[in-house]
Phi, psi and omega in degrees: 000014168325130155274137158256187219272138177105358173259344190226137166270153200331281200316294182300302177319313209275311181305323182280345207258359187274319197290331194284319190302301154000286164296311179279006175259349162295288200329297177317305188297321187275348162326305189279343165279342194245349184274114182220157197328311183302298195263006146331280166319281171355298170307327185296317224279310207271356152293289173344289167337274179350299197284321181330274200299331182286358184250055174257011175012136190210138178286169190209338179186184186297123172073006206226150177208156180215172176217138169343144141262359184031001154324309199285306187312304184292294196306300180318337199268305189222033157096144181331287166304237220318346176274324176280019160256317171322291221291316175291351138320279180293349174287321194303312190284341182267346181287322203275332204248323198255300232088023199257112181091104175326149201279310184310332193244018174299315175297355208270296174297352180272259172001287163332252181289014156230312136359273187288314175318305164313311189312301204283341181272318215252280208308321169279343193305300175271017152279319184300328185320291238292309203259341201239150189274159208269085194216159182300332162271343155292299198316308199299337192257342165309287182313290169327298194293307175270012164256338179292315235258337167318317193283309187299335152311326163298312170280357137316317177273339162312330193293279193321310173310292201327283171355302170230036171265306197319126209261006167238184177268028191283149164296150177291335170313297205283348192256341184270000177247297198279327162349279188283315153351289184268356185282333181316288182317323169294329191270343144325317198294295185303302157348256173331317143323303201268355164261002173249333180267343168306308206284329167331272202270037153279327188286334161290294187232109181258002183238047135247335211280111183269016170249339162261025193269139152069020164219044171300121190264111255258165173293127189246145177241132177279092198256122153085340218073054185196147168271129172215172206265123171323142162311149164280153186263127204313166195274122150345143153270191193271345159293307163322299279226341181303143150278351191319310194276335182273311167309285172353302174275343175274318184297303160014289181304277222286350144306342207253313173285015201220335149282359185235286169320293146004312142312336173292318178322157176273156178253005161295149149305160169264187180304351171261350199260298168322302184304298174338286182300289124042270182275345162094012167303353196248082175244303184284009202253140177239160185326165213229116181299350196235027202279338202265348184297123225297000179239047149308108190109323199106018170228161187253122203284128207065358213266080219282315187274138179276342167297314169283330171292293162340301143304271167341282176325288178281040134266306180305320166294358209229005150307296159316297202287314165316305159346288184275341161307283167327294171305300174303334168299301173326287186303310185265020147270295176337294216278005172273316175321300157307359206269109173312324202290335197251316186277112189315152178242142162271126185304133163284165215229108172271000000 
């Protein structure tokens, strides 16, 4: 659901982009509550994670394809703020390196697909939490439920800008019906993912999970014919307790998935580029300012096999973006360290 540049006019582009510049200074400041030595790294990994699965194209319909938005995914994993920088992080890398997504229409997409998607995903999640019992498959049936109902939503609000952005005359009827339409479908998609990879690492680290802290249902033993809550179980040590290997294994993964796999994608547009093409909205769309960059497309320049070109790009993207994922985490848990507003104070002792 990249917007590029030229579907929103100057004003409106300039209004998303005061509003995303917004969100993401809410974000930073709610960061530094949810970031901590661990899951810093953690976060860069879960950008990364991100850029990886989006260049999985998966079909959804005759001609048509979607790929993760990882909103839903990034908030369950390391939290709301932090799930809206992940996602702006990978927007920021693919509009500056790939050509993905208009640089004018970065607020647009920020907004969208990292904005709303947390907001409506983290918000059915723990209402649903709120109600279901506090067992490792709630979370997982939680996360499916607020990643589905995110994409169409997203693409609900791409409308509404459209609506009063927009630079061409198609009706808004026809463009909010197909719009929300194939994002249903896309948004199953967006599901299945984010509920296989939440469960993934609950069944490893359920204390990485930040939609799952503290709803764990304690173990029960049956004494007497009567149920009672198991002794709690001794505290891990602190070599159990590294993410190195959880780190490891996920940045792994997303080379693997962002260098191998990848190939494999489907090669249909996806749903805004279809509805685009479709309704006639990508009529203004303009050349990409970043159309000349040697990784432009998701391929590496000169580079003749397409397999390889292809690969290469997504392992540098998905290298950068941890890189630079990590270093902004890294930087806003620091300034929590410093920050008086985070920091326990000691009482004096008279």
């Amino acid at each position: 659901m990249h917007v590029p540049d030229g579907f929103i006019d100057a004003p409106v582009s300039i209004a998303a982009g005061v509003a995303a510049a917004g969100a993401v200074a809410i974000s930073l400041r709610g960061a530094r509550r949810e970031l901590d030595e661990r899951t810093a790294p953690l976060a860069g990994l879960v950008a990364a994670f991100i850029f990886a699965v989006q260049m999985l194209n998966f079909p959804v319909a005759a001609g048509t394809s979607g790929h993760l938005l990882g909103g839903a995914l990034a908030a369950i994993l390391v939290g709301p703020y932090t799930g809206v920088l992940c996602v702006s992080v990978v927007l920021l890398m693919q509009g500056i390196l790939f050509a993905d997504g208009g640089l004018t229409a970065l607020g647009v997409n920020i907004s969208v697909m990292g904005v709303v998607t947390v907001v409506v995903a983290y918000a059915i999640f723990r209402g649903l939490l709120k109600v279901l019992p506090p067992t490792r498959r709630s979370v997982t049936a939680a996360a499916f439920t607020g990643a589905l109902l995110s994409v169409p939503a997203a693409a609900t609000v791409f409308t509404a800008i459209y609506a009063v952005g927009g630079t061409t005359d198609v009706p808004v009827g026809k463009v909010f019906t197909a719009m929300v339409g194939v994002h249903v479908l896309i948004g199953i998609g967006e599901a299945a993912i984010t509920a296989a990879t939440v469960g993934a690492v609950l069944a490893v680290r359920p204390d990485l999970v930040h939609g799952a802290r503290g709803l764990t249902a304690p173990l029960k033993l049956r004494v007497a014919g009567e149920l009672v809550d198991a002794p709690a179980p001794a505290a891990a040590p602190a070599a159990a307790r590294s993410t190195r290997k959880v780190w490891a294994t996920g940045l792994v993964t997303a080379l693997v998935l962002a260098g191998f796999v990848s190939f494999y994608a489907s090669a249909s547009p996806d749903g805004l580029e279809k509805v685009a093409a479709d309704k006639g909205i990508d009529q203004k769309v303009e050349e990409h300012a970043a159309a000349g960059s040697p990784l432009a497309d998701y391929s590496v320049k000169d580079i003749g096999d397409a397999r390889l070109s292809g690969g290469l790009a997504g392992v540098i993207g998905v290298g950068v973006t941890v890189v630079v994922g990590t270093g902004i985490f890294w930087t806003v848990r620091r300034r929590r360290a410093q920050d008086p507003a985070t920091t326990p104070t000691a009482t004096p002792v008279a």
